[in-house]
C-alpha positions as CSV (number, residue, x, y, z in Angstrom):
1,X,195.5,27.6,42.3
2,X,198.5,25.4,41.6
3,X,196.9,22.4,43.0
4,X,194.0,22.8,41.1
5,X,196.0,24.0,37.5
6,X,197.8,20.2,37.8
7,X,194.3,18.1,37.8
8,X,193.7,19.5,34.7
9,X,196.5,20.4,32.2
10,X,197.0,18.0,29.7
11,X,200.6,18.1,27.8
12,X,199.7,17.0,23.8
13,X,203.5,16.3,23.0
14,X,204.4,14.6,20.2
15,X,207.3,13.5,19.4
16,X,208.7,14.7,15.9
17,X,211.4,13.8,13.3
18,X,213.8,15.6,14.7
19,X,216.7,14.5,16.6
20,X,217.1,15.4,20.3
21,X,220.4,15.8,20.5
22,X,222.8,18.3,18.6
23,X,225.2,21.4,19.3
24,X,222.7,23.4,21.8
25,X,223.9,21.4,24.6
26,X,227.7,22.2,23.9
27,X,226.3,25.8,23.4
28,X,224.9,26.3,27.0
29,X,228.5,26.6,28.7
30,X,227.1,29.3,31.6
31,X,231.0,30.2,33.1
32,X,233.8,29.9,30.2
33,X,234.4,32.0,27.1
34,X,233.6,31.3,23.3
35,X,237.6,30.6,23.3
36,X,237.1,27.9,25.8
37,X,237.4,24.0,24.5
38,X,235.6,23.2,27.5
39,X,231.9,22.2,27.3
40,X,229.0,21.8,29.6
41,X,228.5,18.1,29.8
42,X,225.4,16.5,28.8
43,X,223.4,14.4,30.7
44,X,220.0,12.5,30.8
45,X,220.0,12.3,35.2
46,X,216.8,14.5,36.0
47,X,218.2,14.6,39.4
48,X,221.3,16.5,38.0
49,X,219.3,18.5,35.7
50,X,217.5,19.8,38.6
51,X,220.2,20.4,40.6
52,X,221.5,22.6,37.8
53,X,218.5,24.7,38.0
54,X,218.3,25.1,41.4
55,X,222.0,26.6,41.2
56,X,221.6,28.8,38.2
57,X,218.2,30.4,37.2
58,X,218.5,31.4,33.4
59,X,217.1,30.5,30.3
60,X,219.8,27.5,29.8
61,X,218.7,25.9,32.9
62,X,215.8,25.6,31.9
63,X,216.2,24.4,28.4
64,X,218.6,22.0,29.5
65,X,215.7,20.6,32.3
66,X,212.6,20.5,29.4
67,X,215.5,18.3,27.7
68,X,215.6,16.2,30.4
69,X,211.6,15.7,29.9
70,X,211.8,15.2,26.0
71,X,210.4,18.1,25.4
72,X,213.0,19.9,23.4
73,X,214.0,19.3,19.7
74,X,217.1,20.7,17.9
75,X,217.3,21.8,14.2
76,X,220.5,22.0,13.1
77,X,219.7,22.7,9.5
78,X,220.2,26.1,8.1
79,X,216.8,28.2,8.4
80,X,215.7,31.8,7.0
81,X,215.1,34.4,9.4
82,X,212.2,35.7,7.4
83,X,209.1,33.5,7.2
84,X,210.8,29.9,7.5
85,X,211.9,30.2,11.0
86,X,207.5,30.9,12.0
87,X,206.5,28.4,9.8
88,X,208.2,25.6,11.5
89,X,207.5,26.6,14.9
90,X,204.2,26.8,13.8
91,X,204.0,23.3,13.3
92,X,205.2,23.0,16.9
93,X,202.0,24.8,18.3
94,X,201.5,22.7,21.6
95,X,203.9,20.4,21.2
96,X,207.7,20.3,21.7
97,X,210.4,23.6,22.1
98,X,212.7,24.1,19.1
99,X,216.1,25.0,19.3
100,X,217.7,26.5,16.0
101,X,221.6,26.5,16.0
102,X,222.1,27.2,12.3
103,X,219.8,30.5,11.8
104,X,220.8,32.4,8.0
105,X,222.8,35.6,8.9
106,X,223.3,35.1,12.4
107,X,225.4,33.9,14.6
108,X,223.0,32.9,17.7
109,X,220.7,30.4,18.4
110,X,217.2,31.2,18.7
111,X,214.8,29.0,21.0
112,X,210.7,29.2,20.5
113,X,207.6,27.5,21.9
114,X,209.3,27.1,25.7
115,X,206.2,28.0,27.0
116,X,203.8,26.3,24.7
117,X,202.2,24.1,26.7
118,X,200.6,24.7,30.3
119,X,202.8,21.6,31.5
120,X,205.7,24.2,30.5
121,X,204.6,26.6,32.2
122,X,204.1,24.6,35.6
123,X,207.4,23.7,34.9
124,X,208.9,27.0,34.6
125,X,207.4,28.1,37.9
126,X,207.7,25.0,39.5
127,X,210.9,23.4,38.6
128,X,212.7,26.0,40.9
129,X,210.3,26.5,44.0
130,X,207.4,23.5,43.9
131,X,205.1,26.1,46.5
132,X,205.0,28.7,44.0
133,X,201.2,29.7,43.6
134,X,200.3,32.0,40.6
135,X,197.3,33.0,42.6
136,X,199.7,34.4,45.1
137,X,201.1,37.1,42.6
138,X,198.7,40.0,44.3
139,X,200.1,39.6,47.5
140,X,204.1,40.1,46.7
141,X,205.6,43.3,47.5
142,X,209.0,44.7,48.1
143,X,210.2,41.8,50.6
144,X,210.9,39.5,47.6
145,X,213.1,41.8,45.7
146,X,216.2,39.8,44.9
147,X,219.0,40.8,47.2
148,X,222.4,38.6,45.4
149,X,223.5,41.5,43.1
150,X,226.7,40.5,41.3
151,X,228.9,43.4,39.8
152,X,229.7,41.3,37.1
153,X,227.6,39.5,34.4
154,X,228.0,37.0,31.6
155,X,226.4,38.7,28.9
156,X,229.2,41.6,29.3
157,X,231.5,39.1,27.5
158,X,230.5,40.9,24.0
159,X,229.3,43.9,22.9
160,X,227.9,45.3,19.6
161,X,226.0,48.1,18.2
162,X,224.4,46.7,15.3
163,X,220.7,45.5,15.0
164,X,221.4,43.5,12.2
165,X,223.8,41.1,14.6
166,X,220.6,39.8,16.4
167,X,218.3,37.1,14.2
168,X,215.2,39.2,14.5
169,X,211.9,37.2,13.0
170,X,209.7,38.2,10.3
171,X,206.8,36.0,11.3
172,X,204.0,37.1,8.9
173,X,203.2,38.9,5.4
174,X,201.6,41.9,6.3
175,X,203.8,43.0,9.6
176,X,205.3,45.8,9.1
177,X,208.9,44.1,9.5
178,X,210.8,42.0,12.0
179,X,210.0,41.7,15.4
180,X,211.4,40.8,18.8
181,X,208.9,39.2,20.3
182,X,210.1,38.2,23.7
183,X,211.9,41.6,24.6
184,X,211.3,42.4,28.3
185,X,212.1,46.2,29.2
186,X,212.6,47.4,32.4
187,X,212.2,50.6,33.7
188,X,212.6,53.1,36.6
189,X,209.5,54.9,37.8
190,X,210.9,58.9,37.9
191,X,208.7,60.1,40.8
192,X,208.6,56.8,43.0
193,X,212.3,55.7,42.2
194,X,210.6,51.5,42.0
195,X,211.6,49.8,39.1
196,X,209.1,48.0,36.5
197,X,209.5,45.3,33.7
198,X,207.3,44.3,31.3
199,X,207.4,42.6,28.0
200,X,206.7,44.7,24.6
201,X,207.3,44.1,20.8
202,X,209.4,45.8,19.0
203,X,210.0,46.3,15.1
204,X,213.3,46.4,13.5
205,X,213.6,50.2,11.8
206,X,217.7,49.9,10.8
207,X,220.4,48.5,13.1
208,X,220.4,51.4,15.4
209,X,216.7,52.0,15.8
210,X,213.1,50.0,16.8
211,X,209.6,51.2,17.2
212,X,208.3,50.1,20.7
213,X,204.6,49.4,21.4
214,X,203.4,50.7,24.9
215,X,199.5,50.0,25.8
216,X,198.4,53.3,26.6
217,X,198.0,53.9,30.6
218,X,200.2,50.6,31.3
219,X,203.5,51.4,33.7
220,X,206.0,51.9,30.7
221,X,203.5,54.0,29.0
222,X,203.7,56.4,32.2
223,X,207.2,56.7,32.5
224,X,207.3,57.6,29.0
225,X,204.8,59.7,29.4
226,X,206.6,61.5,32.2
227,X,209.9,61.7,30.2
228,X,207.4,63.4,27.2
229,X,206.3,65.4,28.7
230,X,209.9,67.1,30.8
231,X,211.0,66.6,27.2
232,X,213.1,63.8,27.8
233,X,214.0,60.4,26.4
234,X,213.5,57.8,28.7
235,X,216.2,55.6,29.2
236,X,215.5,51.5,29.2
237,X,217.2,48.0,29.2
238,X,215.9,45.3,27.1
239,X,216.3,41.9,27.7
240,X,215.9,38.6,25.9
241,X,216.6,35.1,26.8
242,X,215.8,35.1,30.8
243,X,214.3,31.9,32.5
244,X,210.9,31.8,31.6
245,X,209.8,32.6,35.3
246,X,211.1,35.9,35.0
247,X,209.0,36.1,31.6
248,X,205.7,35.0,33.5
249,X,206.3,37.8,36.4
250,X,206.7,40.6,33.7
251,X,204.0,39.2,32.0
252,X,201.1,40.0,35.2
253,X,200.0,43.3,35.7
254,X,200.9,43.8,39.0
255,X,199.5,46.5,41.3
256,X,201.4,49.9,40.8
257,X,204.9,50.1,42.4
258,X,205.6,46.6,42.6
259,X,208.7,45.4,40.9
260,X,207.7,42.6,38.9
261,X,211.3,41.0,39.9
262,X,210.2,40.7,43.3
263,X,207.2,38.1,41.8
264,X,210.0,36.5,39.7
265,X,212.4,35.9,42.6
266,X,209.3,34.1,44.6
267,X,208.8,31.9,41.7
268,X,212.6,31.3,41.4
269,X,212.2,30.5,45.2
270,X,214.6,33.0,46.3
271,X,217.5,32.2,43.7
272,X,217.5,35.1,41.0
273,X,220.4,37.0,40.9
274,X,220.8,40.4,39.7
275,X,223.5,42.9,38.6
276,X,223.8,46.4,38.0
277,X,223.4,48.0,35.0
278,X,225.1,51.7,34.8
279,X,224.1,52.9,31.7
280,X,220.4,53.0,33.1
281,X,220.8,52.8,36.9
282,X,218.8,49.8,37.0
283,X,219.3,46.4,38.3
284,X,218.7,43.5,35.8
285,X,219.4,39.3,35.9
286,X,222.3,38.6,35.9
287,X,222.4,35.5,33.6
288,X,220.8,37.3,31.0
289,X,221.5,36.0,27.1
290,X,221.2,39.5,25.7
291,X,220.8,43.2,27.0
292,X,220.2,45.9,24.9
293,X,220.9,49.8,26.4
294,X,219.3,52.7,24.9
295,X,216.2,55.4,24.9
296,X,212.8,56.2,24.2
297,X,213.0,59.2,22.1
298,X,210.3,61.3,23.0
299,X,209.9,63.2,20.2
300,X,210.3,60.7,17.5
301,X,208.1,57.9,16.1
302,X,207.2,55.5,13.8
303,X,204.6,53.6,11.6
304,X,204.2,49.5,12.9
305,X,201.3,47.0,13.2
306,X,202.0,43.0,13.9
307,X,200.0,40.3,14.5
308,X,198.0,39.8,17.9
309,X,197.0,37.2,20.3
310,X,193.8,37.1,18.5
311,X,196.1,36.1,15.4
312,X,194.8,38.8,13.5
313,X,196.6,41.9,12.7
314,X,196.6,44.7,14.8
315,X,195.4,48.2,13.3
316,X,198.2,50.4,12.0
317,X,199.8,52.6,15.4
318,X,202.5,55.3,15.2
319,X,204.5,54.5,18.5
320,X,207.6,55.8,20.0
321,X,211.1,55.3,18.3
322,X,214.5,53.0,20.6
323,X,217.6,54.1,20.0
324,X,220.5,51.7,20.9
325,X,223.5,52.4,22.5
326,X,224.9,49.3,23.1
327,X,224.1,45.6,22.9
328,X,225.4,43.2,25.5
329,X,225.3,39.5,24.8
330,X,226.8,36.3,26.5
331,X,228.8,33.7,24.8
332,X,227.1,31.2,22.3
333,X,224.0,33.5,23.0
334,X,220.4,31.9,22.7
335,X,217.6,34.5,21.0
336,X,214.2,33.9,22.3
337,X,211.6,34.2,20.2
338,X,207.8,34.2,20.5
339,X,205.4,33.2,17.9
340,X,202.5,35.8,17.6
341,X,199.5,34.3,18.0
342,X,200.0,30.9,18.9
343,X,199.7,28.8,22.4
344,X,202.9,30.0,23.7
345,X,202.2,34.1,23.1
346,X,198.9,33.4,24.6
347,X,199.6,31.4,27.9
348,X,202.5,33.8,28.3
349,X,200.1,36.6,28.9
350,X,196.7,34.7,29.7
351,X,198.0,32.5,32.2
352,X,198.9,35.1,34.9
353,X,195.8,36.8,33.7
354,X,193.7,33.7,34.3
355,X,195.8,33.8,37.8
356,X,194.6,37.2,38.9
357,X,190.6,36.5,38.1
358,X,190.7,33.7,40.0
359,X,192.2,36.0,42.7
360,X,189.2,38.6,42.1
361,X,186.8,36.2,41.8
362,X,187.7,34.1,44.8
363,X,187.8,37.3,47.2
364,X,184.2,38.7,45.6
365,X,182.8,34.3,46.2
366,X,185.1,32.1,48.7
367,X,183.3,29.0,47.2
368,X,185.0,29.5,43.3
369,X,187.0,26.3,42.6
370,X,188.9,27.4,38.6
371,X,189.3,30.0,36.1
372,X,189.8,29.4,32.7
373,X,190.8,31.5,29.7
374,X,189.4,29.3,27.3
375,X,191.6,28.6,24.0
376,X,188.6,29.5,21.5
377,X,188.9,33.2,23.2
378,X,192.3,32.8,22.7
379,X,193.4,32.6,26.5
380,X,192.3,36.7,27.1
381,X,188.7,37.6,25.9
382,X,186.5,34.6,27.3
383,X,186.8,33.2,30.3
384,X,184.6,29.7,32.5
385,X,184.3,29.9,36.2
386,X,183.4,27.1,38.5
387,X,182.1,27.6,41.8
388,X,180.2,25.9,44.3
389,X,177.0,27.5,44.7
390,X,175.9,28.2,48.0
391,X,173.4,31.3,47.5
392,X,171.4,32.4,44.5
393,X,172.7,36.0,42.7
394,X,176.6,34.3,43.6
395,X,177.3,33.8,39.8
396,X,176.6,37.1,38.8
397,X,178.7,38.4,41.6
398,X,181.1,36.4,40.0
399,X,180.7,37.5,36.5
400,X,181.1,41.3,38.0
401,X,184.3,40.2,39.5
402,X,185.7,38.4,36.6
403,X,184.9,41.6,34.5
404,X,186.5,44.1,37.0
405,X,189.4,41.6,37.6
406,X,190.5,41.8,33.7
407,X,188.5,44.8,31.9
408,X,190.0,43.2,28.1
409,X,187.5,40.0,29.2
410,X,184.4,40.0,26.8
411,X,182.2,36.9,28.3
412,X,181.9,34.7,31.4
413,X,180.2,31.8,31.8
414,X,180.2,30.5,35.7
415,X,179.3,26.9,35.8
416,X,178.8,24.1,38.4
417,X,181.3,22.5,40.3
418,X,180.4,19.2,38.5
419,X,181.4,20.4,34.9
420,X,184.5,20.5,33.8
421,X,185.1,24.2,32.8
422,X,188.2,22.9,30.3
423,X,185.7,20.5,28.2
424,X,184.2,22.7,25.6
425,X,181.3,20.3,25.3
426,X,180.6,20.1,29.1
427,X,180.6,24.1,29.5
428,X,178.0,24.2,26.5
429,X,175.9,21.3,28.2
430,X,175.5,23.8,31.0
431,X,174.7,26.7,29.0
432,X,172.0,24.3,27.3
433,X,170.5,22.0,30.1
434,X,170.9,24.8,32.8
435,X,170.0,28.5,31.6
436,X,167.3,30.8,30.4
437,X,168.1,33.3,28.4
438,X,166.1,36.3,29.7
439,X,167.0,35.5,33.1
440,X,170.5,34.1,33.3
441,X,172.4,35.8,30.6
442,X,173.6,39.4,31.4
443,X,174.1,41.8,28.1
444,X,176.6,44.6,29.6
445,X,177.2,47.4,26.3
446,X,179.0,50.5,25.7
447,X,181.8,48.9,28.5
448,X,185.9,49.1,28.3
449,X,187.2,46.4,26.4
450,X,189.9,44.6,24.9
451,X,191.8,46.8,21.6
452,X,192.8,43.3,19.8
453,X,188.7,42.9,19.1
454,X,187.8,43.0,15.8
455,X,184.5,43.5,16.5
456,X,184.4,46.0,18.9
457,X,184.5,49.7,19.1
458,X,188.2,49.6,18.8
459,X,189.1,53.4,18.3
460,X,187.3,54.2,21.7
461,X,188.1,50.3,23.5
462,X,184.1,49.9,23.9
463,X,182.5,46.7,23.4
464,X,178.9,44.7,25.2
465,X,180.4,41.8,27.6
466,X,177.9,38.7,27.9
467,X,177.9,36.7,31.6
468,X,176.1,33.6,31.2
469,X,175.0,31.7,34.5
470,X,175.1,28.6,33.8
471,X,174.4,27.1,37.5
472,X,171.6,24.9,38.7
473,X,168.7,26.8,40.1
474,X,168.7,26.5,44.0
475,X,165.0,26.9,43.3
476,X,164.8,23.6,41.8
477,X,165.0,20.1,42.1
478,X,168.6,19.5,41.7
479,X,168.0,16.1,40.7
480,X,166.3,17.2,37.7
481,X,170.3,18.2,36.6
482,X,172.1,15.3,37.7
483,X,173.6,13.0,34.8
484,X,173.1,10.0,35.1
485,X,175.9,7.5,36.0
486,X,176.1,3.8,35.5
487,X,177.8,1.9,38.7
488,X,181.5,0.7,37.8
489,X,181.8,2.2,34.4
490,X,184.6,4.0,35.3
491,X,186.4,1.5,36.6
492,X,185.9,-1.4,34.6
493,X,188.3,-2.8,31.8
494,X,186.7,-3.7,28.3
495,X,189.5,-5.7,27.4
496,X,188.9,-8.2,29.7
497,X,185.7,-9.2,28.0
498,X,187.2,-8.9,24.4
């Protein structure tokens, strides 16, 4: 899958006004204390950038190895927490990370966009073990869970209690308040003991208090659910600010029981360290920016509603109430933050998606070459397959599969292995040159589907899925299909004749 995923990302960064440099780098010290005059040294040797990440796996690592590739700015100009903060990172959509060191009422710096490109996200996987394979995610169990667990832990340098000491984002104008955006909470299971993380928003109440949003039937949801119904709260840690591999693993919906940390430590080839957290009994990273303790409360919630991948607003939910107990941070913390709506919210949590079709669909038809969650479906709710057809009825096995694979996908089109299922224009060529209507397009209603649809049946998750098969007809004359190619034009150089 990883092989395939390089041929065709494209990285669109351009390169702004903003200057490179600034006081993020002298921020990222990983060992001494905010009293310390020493200073991680800067410098622009890839070699010793990646030697850095191969030694420590956190978010600093990493921002310190997309700054060896240019692809991280720093704004050192005093931004608002509420509105201004989005709007410029919004002007970053697919282009560069953005580092704020000056953020209104806050002491931290917050990073966004880190995983706003795919090239990112190879990078985050594949700057610490170059054999990671997404597609491999459905095979790790238990034998991957980290085994370096550290008593001690940077972000135990400081502590606090207050809410209101973390820059948390308003992004839009109708959500219902601040949001963190990036927070992933891990969990124990009660009745199997296994731990789980996964990655939820959650809206500022006051500075002791959040509302959490859990998708109904997901692995948090059941713990909760557990804790309900014993008429307990359910205690949690939060994190923010991990190296973004850890943020991919929580991110897939791995198979029941399986610790998403054991996925994370495969992509961090080995090298994630953990440490012991006894407020909750769990075991979290170690190099952790910032660790919030506290509970569920199982009898107490709240009113929120934020904008969704989709970037449209999400219907109005009354969800379970946090409490904090304690909030952990390291020095010169960095706050991650993730833009609703935008590339870098949607790769987060269509990539490993994308990852597990091709998985499905690869088991259900060997021959299947890509999957893609295409951007106009907003990287979850349409999705192009390319095979190479062997057998007639193959494409609609694979539309089936794709469909089972991810039950929030609401079309699949399975094309050729000679179209590009990342060109928009080749994928409709297909869909014009190579189907009929009443016989290769498949009209699926009343079937579970995605809650961020507007248009479906969103109180009871029904919606009608479309497959398209878009294939050439073994029963035809395949050259009938072929496009015609001129001899050398690929090759040849224009300005020579200029």
């Amino acid at each position: 899958m990883m092989k395939v995923a390089k041929n065709y990302i494209k990285n669109s960064i351009n390169v702004g006004d903003f200057n490179k440099e600034g006081k993020w780098a002298q921020n990222l010290d990983t060992s001494k204390s905010s009293s310390s005059s020493k200073h991680m040294e800067e410098t622009d040797s890839s070699e010793a950038i990646e030697n850095k990440v191969d030694s420590v796996q956190d978010l600093r690592s990493f921002l310190q190895y997309i700054r060896s590739k240019k692809e991280l700015l720093t704004i050192n100009k005093k931004v608002k927490k509420k509105f201004e903060l989005a709007a410029i990172v919004s002007k970053f959509d697919k282009k560069e990370a953005v580092l704020f060191t000056n953020v209104d009422e806050s002491k931290f710096n917050v990073v966004c966009n880190i995983l706003g490109t795919r090239q990112r996200f190879l990078y985050a996987v594949e700057s610490s073990n170059k054999q990671a394979k997404i597609s491999n995610f459905a095979n790790i169990g238990q034998e991957f869970f980290p085994k370096k667990i550290s008593a001690n832990a940077p972000f135990y340098n400081n502590d606090t209690k207050n809410l209101y000491d973390l820059p948390i984002v308003t992004h839009f104008e109708k959500d219902s308040g601040p949001f963190i955006t990036s927070s992933t909470v891990y969990v124990k299971d009660q009745e199997s003991g296994s731990q789980n993380s996964s990655i939820h928003r959650m809206l500022l109440l006051n500075n002791s208090q959040m509302v959490i949003r859990m998708v109904e039937g997901r692995h948090l949801h059941k713990c909760f659910t557990f804790a309900k119904e014993h008429k307990e709260d359910l205690k949690i840690c939060i994190v923010i600010g991990l190296h973004p591999a850890v943020n991919i693993a929580a991110a897939y919906q791995a198979a029941y029981g399986i610790d998403e940390l054991s996925i994370a430590n495969y992509l961090l080839n080995g090298n994630l360290q953990l440490t012991n957290n006894n407020y909750s009994n769990l075991q979290i990273p170690k190099n952790s920016e910032i660790v919030i303790e506290g509970r569920i409360l199982y009898d107490e919630v709240a009113e929120e509603r934020m904008v969704e991948m989709l970037r449209t607003y999400d219907f109005i939910r009354m969800q379970p109430v946090f409490e904090v107990g304690k909030i952990w941070y390291r020095d010169n913390p960095i706050y991650y933050d993730i833009l609703p709506g935008y590339t870098e919210h949607r790769l987060l949590m269509g990539l490993p998606i994308e990852a597990k079709i091709f998985s499905v669909v690869k088991n259900t038809v060997p021959t299947t070459k890509m999957v893609h969650l295409s951007d106009g479906g907003s990287n979850w709710l349409s999705a192009v397959i390319q095979i190479k057809k062997r057998l007639e009825g193959e494409p609609k096995n694979a539309i089936l599969a794709a469909f089972a694979g991810h039950p929030s996908l609401k079309s699949a089109i399975v094309v050729d292995d000679d179209i590009n299922p990342l060109d928009p224009v080749e994928v409709d060529y297909a869909i014009s040159t190579r189907t009929q209507a009443d016989k290769d397009f498949i009209i699926i209603p009343n079937t579970k589907g995605s809650s961020l649809d507007p248009s479906s049946d969103q109180k009871n998750l029904l919606t009608t899925k479309l497959g398209i098969d878009a294939t050439i007809s073994l029963l035809k004359d395949r050259e009938r299909f072929e496009v015609a190619k001129i001899p050398g034009a690929d090759s040849i150089d224009v300005r020579k004749y200029l």
